[in-house]
Every structure is written in structure tokens, then in C-alpha cells.
SERO-4910 file (N, C-alpha, C, O; in steps of 0.05 Angstrom, whole numbers):
BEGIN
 pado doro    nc1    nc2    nc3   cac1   cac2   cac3    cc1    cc2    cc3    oc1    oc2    oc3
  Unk    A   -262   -152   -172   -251   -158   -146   -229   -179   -150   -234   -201   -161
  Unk    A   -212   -174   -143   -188   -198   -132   -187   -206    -97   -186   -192    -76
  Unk    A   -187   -234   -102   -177   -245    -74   -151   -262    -78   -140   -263   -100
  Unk    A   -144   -272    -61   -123   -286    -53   -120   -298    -31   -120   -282    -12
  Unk    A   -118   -323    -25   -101   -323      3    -71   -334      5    -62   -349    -12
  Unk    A    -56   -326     31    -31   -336     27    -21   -354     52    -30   -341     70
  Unk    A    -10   -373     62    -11   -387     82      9   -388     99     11   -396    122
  Unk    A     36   -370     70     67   -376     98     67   -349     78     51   -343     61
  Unk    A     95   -332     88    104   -308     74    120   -314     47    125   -300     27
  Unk    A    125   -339     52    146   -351     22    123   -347     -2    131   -342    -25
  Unk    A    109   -349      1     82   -347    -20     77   -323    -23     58   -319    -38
  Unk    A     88   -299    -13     83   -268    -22     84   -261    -48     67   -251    -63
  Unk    A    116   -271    -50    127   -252    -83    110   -262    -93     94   -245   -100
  Unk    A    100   -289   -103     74   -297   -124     60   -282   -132     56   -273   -155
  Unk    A     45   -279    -98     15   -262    -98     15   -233   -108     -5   -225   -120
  Unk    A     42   -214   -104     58   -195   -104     48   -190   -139     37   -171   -151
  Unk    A     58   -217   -148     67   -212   -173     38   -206   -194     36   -190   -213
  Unk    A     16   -230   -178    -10   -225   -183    -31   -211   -186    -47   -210   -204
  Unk    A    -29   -198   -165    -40   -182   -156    -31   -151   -173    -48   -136   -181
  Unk    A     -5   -146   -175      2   -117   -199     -5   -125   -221     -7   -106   -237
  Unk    A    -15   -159   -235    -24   -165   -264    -52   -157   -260    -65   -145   -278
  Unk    A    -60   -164   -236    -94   -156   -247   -106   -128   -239   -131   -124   -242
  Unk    A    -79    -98   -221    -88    -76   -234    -71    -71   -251    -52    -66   -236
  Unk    A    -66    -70   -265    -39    -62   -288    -40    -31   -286    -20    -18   -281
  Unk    A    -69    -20   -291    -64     10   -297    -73     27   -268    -76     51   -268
  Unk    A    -75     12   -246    -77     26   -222    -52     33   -207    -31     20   -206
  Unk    A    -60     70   -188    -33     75   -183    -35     79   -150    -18     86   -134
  Unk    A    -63     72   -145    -76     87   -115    -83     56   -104    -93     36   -115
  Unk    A    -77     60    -87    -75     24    -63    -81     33    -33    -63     31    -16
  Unk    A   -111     42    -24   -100     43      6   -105      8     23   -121    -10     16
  Unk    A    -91      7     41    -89    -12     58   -102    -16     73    -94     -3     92
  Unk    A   -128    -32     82   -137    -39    109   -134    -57    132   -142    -79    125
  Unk    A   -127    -58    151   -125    -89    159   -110    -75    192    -96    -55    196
  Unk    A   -119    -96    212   -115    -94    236    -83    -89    246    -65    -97    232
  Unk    A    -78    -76    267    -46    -78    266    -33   -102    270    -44   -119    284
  Unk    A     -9   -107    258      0   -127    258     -7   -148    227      6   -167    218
  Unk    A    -28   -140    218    -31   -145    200    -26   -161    175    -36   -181    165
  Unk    A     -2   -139    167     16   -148    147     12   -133    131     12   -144    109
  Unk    A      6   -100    129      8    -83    115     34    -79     94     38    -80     70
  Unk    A     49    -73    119     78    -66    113     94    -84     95    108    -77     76
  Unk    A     88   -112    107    101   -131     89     85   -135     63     99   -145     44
  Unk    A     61   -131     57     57   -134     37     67   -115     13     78   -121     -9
  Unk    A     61    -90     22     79    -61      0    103    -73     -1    113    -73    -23
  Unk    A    116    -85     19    141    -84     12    150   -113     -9    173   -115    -16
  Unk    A    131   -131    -16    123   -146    -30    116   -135    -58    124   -150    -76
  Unk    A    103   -111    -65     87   -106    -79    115    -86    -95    115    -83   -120
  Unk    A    136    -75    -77    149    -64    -93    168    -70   -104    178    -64   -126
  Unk    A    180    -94    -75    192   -106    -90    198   -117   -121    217   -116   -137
  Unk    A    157   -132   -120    153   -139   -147    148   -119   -173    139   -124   -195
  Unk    A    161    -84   -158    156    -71   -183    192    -59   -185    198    -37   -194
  Unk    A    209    -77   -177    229    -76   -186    241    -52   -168    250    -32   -180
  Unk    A    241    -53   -141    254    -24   -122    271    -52   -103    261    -72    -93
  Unk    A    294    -45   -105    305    -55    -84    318    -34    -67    341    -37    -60
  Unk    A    306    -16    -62    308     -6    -42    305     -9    -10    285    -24     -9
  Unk    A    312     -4     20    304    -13     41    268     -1     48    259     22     53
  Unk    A    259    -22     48    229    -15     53    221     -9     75    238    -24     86
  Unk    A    207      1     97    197      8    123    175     26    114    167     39     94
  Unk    A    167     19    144    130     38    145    142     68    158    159     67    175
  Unk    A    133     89    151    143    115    153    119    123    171    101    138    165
  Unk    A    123    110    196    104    111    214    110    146    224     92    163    223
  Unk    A    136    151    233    134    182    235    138    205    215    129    228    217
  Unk    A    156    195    192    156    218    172    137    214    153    142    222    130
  Unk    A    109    199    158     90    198    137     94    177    121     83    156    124
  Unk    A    116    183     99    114    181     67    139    175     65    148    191     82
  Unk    A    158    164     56    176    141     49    178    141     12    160    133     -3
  Unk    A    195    149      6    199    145    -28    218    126    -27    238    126    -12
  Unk    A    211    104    -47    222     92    -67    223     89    -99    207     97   -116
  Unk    A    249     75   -102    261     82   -130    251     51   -147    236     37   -134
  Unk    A    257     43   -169    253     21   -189    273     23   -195    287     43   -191
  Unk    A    279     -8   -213    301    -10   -234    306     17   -249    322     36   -248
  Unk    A    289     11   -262    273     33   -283    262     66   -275    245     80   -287
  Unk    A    282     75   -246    278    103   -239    248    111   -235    242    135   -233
  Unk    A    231     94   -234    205     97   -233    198    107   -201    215     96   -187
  Unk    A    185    119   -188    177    133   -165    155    117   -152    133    117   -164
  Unk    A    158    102   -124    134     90   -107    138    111    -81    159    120    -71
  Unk    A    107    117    -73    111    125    -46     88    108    -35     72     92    -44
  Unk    A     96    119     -9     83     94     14     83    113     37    102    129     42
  Unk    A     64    111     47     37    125     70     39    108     97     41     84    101
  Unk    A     37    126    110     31    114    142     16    126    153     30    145    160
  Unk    A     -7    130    161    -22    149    172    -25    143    202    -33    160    218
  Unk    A    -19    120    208    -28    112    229    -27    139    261    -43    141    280
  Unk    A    -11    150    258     -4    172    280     -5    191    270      9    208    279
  Unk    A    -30    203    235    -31    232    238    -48    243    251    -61    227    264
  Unk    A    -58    275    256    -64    282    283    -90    289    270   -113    284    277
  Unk    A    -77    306    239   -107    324    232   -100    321    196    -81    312    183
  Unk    A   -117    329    190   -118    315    158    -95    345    149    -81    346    128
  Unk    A    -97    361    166    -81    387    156    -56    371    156    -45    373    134
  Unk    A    -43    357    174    -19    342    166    -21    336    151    -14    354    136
  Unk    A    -26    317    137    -30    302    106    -25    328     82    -13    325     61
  Unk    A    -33    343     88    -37    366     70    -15    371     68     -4    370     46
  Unk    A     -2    380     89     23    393     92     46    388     76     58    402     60
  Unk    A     52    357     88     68    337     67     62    332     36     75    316     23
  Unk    A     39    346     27     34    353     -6     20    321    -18     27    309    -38
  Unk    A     -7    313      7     -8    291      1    -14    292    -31     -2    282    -49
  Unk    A    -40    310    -32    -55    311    -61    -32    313    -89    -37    304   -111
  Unk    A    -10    326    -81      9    323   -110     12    299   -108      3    286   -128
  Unk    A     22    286    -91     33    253    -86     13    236   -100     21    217   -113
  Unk    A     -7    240    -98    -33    219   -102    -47    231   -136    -58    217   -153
  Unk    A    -44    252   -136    -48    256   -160    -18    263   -187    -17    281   -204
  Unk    A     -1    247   -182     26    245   -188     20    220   -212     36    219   -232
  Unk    A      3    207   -210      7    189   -225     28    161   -226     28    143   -243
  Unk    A     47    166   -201     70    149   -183     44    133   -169     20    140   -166
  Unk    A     62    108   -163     48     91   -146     46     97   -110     66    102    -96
  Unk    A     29     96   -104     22    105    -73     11     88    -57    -12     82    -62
  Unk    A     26     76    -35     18     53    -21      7     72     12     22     85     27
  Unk    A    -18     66     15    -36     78     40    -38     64     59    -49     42     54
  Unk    A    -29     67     85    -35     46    103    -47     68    126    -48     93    125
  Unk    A    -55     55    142    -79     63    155    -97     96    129    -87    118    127
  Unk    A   -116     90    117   -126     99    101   -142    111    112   -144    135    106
  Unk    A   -160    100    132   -184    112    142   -181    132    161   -202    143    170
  Unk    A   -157    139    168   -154    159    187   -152    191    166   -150    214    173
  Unk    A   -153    179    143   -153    209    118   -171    203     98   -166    209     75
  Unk    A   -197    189    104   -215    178     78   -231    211     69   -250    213     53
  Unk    A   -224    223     78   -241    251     60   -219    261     46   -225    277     29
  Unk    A   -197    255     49   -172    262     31   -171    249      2   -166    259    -20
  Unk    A   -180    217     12   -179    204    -20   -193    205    -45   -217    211    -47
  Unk    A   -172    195    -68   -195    200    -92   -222    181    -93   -228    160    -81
  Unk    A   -234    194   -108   -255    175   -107   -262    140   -119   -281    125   -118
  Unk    A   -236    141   -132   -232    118   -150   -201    113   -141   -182    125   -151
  Unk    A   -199     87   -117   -174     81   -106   -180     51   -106   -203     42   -107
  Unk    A   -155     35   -105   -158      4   -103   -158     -1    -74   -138      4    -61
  Unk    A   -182    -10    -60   -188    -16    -23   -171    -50    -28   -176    -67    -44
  Unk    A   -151    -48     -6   -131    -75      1   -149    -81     23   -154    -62     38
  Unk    A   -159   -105     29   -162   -112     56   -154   -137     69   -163   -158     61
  Unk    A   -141   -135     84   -117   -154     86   -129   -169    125   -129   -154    144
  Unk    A   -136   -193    126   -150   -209    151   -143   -237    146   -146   -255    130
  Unk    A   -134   -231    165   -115   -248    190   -133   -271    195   -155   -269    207
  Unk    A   -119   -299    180   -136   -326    191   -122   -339    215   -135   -349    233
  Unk    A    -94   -338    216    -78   -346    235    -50   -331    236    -43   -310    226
  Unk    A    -33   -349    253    -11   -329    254      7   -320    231     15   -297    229
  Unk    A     14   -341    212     18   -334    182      3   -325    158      8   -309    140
  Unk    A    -20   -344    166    -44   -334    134    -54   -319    141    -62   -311    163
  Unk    A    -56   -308    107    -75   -279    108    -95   -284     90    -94   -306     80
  Unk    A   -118   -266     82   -136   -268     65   -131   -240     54   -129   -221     70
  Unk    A   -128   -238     33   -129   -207     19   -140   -204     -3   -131   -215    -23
  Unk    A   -171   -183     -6   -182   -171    -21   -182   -148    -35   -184   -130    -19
  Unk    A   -180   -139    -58   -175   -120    -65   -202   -111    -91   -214   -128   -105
  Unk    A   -205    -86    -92   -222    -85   -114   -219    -44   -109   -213    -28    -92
  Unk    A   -227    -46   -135   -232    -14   -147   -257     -5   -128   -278    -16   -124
  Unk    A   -246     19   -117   -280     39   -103   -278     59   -112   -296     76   -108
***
């Protein structure tokens, strides 16, 4: 298990940076955490720190959102929050995406938990105040 907490957003990239050292060989991340959260900002932390400067956003209606790396490397990033039926997920080719071996950032997760593998890194990301967060993460 990894924790962390962070107290202002300036303290992200750190945690960012931390947090990819202690999965090194993980490629599956779903996200938990209330709306408002700080889902979004954290992936976009997380990819930053994997070298995408690309424009980051939550693909609240087209799903799934690709980004690029320095290094041409492939991230995608999940929004589930407004899918209807897991047959959506399908549609958009979640299972190639996730079994791609590319990094895959899940946000609202639980609205497709019969979709996931069985061995994914659970983010859980709670809210102490209006800036800090507490974020746990560990292999399930």
C-alpha cells in the first residue's frame, strides 16, 4: 500500500512523481473519490510526471482521451462517470485499451467494476479540506 497526503496542489508533481516510483511496473489505475475530488487533477499530475505534455481533461462525454509522452509512449484516461450500460464501455474497445499494456487512468471505476481486471492499482483519493487530500493506493 502507498499513502500520501498533500495539503496545497503545488505539492502534486512530488507526489506525482512518487507515487509512479512505487508502481514502476503497473499500467491499470482506477480512481475513487467523491466528485470534485481531484481525480482529474491528479491523472493529469500523474502524466504529466510521465512526460505527456499534452492538454489533459476528463473525457466526461467521449469516454477515453489519449495521450502522448516525450517518448511516443501511449496514456489513456477513462471517465465513466455518465456511462449508461457496460455495453458502452465495450463498444469503445475498453478491453483492448486495458489489456494494451499502455497506461490507463479510470475515473469513476465503479460504475464498470465487472469490466476490470482482476489485478488493478485502487486510487482512493478523500477530501480533508478544501485543498488537502489524502490518497491511497494499493494493488487489488
Amino acid at each position: 500500500m502507498f499513502s500520501f497526503q498533500i495539503n496545497t496542489i503545488d505539492e502534486l508533481p512530488q507526489a506525482a512523481e512518487a507515487f509512479l516510483k512505487h508502481f514502476p511496473n503497473e499500467r491499470l489505475f482506477a480512481f475513487y473519490g467523491k466528485m470534485g475530488a481531484g481525480k482529474t487533477t491528479l491523472i493529469k499530475a500523474l502524466c504529466r510526471a510521465l512526460g505527456s505534455t499534452d492538454p489533459i481533461t476528463s473525457p466526461t462525454f467521449a469516454l477515453v482521451n489519449e495521450y502522448s509522452t516525450a517518448g511516443n509512449e501511449r496514456i489513456f484516461h477513462f471517465d465513466f462517470y455518465r456511462i449508461k450500460s457496460m455495453e458502452e464501455a465495450l463498444d469503445i474497445g475498453f478491453d483492448d485499451y486495458i489489456y494494451s499494456g499502455k497506461y490507463c487512468m479510470i475515473e469513476w471505476p465503479e460504475n464498470i467494476e465487472d469490466l476490470l481486471p482482476e489485478e488493478i492499482v485502487k486510487v482512493e483519493i478523500d477530501v480533508l479540506d478544501s485543498s488537502a487530500r489524502k490518497i491511497t493506493a494499493n494493488i487489488v
